[in-house]
C-alpha positions in Angstrom: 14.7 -2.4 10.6 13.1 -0.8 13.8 16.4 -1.0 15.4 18.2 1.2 12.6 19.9 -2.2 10.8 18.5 -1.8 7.2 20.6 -5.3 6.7 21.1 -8.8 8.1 23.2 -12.0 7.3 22.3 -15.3 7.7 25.0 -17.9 7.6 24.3 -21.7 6.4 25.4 -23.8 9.5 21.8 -25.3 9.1 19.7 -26.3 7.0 16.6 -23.6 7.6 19.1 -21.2 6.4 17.5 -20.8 2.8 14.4 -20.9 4.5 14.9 -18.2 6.9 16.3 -16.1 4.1 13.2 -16.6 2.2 11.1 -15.8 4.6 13.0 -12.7 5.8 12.6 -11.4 2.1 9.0 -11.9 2.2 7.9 -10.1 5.6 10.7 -7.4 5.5 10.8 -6.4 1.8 12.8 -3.5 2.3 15.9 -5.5 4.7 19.3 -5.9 2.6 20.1 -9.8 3.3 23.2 -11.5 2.5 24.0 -15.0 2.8 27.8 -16.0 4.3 29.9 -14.2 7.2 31.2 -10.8 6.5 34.7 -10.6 7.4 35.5 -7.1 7.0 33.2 -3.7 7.1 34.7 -2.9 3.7 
């Protein structure tokens, strides 16, 4: 968010992927975050 990126994705190659996503949502309420691999900007 300091950087200017209101968004992140996490893929699931490992198993503190949920984890990470949960925590994300906890300490950086305002971030977008997505769960996969975006393939395309649209």
């Amino acid at each position: 968010m300091k950087g200017g990126l209101p968004a992140a994705e996490v893929t699931f190659r490992t198993a503190a992927a949920e984890e990470a996503i949960r925590r994300i949502v906890a300490e950086v309420p305002d971030m977008l975050v997505g769960a996969g691999t975006v393939l395309t900007k649209e």
